[in-house]
C-alpha positions in Angstrom: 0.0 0.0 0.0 0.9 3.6 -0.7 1.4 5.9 2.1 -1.7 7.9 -0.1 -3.7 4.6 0.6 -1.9 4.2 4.1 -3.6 7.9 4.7 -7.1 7.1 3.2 -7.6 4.4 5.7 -6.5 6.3 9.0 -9.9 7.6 10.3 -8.4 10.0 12.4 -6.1 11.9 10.2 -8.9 11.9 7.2 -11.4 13.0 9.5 -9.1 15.8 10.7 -8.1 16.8 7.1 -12.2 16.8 6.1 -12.8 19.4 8.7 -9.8 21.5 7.6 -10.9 21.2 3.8 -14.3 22.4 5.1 -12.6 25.5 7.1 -10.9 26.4 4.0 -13.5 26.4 1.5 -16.3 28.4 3.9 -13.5 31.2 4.0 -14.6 31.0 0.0 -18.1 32.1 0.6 -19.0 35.4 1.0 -20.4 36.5 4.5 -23.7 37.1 4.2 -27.2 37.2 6.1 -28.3 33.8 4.8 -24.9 32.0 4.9 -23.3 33.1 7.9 -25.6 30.9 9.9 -24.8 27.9 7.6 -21.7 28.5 7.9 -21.2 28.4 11.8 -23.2 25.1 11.6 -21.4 23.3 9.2 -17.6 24.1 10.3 -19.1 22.6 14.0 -20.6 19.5 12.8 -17.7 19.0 10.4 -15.2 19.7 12.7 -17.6 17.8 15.2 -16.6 14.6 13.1 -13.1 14.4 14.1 -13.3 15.6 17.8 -15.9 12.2 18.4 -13.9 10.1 16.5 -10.5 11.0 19.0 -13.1 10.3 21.8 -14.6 7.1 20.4 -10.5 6.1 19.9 -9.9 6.6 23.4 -13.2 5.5 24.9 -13.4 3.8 28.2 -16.2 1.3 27.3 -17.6 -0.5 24.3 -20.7 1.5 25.2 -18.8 4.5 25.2 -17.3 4.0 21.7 -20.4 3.0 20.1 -22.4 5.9 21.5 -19.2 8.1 20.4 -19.1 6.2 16.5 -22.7 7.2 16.2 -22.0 11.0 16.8 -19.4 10.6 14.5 -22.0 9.2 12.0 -24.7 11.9 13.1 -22.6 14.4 12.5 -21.3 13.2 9.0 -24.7 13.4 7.7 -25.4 16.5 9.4 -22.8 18.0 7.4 -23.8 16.4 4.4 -27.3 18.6 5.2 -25.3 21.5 5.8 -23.2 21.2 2.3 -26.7 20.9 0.6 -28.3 24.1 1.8 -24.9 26.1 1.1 -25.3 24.6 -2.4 -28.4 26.0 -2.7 -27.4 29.6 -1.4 -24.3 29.9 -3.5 -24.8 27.9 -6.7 -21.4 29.1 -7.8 -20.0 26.8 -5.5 -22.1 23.2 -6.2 -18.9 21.4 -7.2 -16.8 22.0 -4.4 -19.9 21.1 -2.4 -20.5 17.6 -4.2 -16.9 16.8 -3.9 -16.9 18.0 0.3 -20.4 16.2 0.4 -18.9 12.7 -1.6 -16.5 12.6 1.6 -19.1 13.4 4.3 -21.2 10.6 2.8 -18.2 8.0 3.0 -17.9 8.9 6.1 -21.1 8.2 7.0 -20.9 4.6 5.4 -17.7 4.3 7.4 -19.1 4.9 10.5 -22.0 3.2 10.1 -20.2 0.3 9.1 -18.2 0.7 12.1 -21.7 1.4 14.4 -23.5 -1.5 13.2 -20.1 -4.2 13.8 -19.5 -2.6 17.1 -23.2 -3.8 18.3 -22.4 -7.1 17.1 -19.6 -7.6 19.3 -21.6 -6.7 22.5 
């Protein structure tokens, strides 16, 4: 494997780098009435994603990393949400929000994935 792949695969570097793409790209959107609000919620949930996952990774029960893995999923698709309505306000910026919103969805399926096996070992 690649040390690209090696990175793909390491939940809690890509989850850090998500939120940092997201920083930078609402620093692209002009500050308005209607998107400063969705701005300040989509840099917490996506930075939210990141912050759960280092507390899942460290968690002090099985309980306590599954509840943790499911905020990490809750807040993936809040983002996803997020991403959708900032499309809608700046149509200029729809590709950059697909591309942002493609990664937020993997994450969810990661996360999910990781959710669902984590109540099977119970």
């Amino acid at each position: 494997m690649s040390s690209n792949e090696n990175k793909k695969y390491d939940l809690e570097e890509r989850t850090a780098l998500f939120g940092e793409n997201v920083i930078v790209f609402v620093r692209s959107i002009k500050q308005d009435e209607v998107n400063k609000p969705l701005i300040r919620q989509i840099v917490r949930s996506s930075t939210s994603i990141g912050a759960s996952y280092m507390e899942a990774d460290g968690g002090v029960s099985k309980k306590d990393f599954r509840n943790k893995i499911g905020t990490c999923k809750k807040e993936s698709k809040e983002t996803k949400h997020w991403l959708r309505m900032i499309s809608k306000a700046n149509p200029e910026k729809t590709e950059e929000c697909r591309a942002l919103w493609k990664e937020a969805h993997e994450l969810v399926l990661i996360f999910s994935k990781i959710f669902n096996n984590s109540k099977e070992s119970e």
